[in-house]
C-alpha positions as CSV (number, residue, x, y, z in Angstrom):
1,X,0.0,0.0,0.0
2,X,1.4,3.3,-1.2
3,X,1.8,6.1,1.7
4,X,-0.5,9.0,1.3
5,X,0.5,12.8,1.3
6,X,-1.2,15.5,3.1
7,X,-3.1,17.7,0.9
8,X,-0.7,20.6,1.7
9,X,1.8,18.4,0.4
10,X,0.2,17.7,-3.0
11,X,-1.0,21.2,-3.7
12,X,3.0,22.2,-3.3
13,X,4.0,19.5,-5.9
14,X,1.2,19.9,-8.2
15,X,2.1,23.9,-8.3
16,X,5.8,22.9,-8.7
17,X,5.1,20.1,-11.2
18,X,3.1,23.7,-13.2
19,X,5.8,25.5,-13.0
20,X,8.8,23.3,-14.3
21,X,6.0,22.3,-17.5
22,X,6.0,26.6,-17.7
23,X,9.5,26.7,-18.0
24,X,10.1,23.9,-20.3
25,X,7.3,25.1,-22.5
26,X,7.7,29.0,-22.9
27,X,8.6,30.4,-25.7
28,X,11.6,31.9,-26.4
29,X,11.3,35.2,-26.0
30,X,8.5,34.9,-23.0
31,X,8.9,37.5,-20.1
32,X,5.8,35.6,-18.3
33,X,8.0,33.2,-16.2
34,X,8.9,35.9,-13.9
35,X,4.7,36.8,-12.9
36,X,4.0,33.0,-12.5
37,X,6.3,32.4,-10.2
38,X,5.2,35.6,-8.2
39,X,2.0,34.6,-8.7
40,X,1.8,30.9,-7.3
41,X,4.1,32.5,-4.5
42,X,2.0,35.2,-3.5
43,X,-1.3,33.3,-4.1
44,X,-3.5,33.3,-1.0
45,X,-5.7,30.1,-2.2
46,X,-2.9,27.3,-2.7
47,X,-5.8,25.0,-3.6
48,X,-6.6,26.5,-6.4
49,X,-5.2,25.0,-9.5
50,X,-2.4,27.2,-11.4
51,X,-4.0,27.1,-15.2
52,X,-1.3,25.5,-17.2
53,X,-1.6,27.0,-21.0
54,X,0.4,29.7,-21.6
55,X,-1.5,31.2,-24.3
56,X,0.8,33.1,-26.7
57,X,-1.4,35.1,-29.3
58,X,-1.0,33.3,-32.8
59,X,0.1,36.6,-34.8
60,X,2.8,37.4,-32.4
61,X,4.0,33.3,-32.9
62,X,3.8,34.3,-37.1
63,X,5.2,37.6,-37.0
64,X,8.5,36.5,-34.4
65,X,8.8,33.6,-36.9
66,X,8.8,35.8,-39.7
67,X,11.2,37.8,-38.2
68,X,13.7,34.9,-37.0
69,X,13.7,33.0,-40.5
70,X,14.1,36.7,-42.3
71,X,17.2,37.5,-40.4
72,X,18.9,34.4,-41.2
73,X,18.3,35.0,-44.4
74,X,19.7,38.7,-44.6
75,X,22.5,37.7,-42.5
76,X,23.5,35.1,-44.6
77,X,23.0,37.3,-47.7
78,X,25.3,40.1,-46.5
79,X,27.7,37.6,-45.4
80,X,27.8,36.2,-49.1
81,X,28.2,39.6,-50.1
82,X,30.9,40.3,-47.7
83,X,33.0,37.3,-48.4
84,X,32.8,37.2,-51.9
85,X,36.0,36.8,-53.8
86,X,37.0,40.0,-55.7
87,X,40.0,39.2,-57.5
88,X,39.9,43.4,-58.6
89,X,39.6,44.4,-55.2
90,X,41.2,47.6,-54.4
91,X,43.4,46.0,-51.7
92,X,43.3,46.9,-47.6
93,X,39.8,48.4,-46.3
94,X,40.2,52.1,-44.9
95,X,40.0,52.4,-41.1
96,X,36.9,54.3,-41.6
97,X,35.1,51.5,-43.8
98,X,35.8,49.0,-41.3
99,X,34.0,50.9,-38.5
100,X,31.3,51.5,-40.5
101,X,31.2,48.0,-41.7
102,X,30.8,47.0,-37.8
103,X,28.1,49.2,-37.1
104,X,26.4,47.2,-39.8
105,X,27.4,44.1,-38.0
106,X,26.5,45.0,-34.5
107,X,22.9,46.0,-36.5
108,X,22.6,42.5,-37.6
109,X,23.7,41.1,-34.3
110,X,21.4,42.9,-32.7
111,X,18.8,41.1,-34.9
112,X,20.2,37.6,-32.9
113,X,19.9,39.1,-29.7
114,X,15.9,40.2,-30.1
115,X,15.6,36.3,-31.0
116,X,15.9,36.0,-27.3
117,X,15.0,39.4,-25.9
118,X,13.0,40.9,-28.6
119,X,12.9,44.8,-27.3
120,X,16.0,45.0,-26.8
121,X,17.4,43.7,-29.6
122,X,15.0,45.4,-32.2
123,X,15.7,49.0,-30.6
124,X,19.3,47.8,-31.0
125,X,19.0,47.4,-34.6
126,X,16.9,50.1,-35.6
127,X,19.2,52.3,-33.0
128,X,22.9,50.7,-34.8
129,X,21.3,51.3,-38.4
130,X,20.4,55.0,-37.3
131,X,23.9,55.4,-35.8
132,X,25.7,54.1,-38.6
133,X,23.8,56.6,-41.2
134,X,24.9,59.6,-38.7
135,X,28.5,58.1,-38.6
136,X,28.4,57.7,-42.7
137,X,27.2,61.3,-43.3
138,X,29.7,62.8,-40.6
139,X,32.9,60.4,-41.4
140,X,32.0,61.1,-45.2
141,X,30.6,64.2,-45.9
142,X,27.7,62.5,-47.7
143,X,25.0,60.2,-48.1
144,X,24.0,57.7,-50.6
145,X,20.9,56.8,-51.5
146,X,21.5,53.2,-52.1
147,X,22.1,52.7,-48.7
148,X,18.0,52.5,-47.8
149,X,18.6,48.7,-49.4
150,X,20.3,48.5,-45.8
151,X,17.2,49.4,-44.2
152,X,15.0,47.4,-46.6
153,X,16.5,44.6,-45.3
154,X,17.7,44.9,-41.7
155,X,14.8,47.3,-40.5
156,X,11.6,45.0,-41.0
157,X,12.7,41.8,-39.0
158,X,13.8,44.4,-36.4
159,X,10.6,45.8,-36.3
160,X,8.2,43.0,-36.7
161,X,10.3,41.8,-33.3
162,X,9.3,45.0,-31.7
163,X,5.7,44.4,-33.1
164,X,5.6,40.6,-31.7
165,X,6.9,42.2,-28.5
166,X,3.8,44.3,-28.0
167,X,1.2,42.1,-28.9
168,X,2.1,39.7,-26.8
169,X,2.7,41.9,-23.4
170,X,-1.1,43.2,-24.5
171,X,-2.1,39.4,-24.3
172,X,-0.7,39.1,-21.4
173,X,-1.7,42.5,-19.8
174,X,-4.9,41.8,-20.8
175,X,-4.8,37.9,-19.6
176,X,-3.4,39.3,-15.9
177,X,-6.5,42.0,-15.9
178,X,-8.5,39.5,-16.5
179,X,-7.4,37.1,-13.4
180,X,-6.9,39.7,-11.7
């Protein structure tokens, strides 16, 4: 005959059993994990069950998807770009050139980073492309036009991150309101 538990005992495993399928399960770019915890902690009625779905809205699942296969894509392109052979190549890069060739590449890291912590890393794009136009037309003197392909391709997954952010801290605004 198996031993039974008190019922204090089985509330406590049932909410940690909730909250271990809650981590596993998340997303990942989720900032819910955090209120969860808070909540089952702070929760006055330990009976009552924790409800298990985290419920992510659809369109912020399609647009962060979007988002994540178009910056492979446009990372892999520019690196295509950067490392193809040019047997007339003008020799060394200029000092200048390089910088400005990292800001682009701290713009497309930044498109890895909101992969995990999409805010940050889509105001980190949108902020190194910005920075690296002010840095062009001050380093340079100028400004060419055909640098908006730049932004054509680097701005969007940036801002569909930032987009994917927001609707899903309404959701779950909205969801807390709503339990709360």
């Amino acid at each position: 005959m198996e031993p039974t538990r008190p019922a204090a005992a089985n509330r406590v495993l049932d909410t940690i059993e909730e909250l271990a399928g809650r981590l596993i399960s998340r997303p990942l770019a989720s900032r819910a994990v955090p209120q969860v915890v808070e909540d089952a902690i702070s929760s006055p009625k330990r009976s009552v069950a924790i409800s298990t779905s985290y419920a992510v809205p659809q369109s912020a699942k399609i647009l962060r998807w979007i988002a994540r296969i178009w910056s492979i894509l446009v990372t892999a392109f520019l690196l295509l770009i950067f490392f193809e052979p040019d047997s007339g190549g003008p020799g060394p890069i200029a000092t200048v050139d390089v910088f400005l060739l990292s800001l682009t590449g701290l713009a497309l890291l930044g498109l890895f980073v909101a992969w995990r912590w999409e805010l940050v890393g889509g105001i980190f794009t949108l902020a190194m492309l910005l920075i690296r136009e002010l840095a062009w037309v001050i380093l340079k003197g100028d400004w060419l036009v055909g640098f908006l392909i730049l932004w054509l391709l680097i701005a969007p997954p940036a801002i569909l991150f930032l987009v994917a952010c927001r609707l899903e801290k309404k959701a779950s605004k909205s969801r807390h309101d709503a339990a709360g």
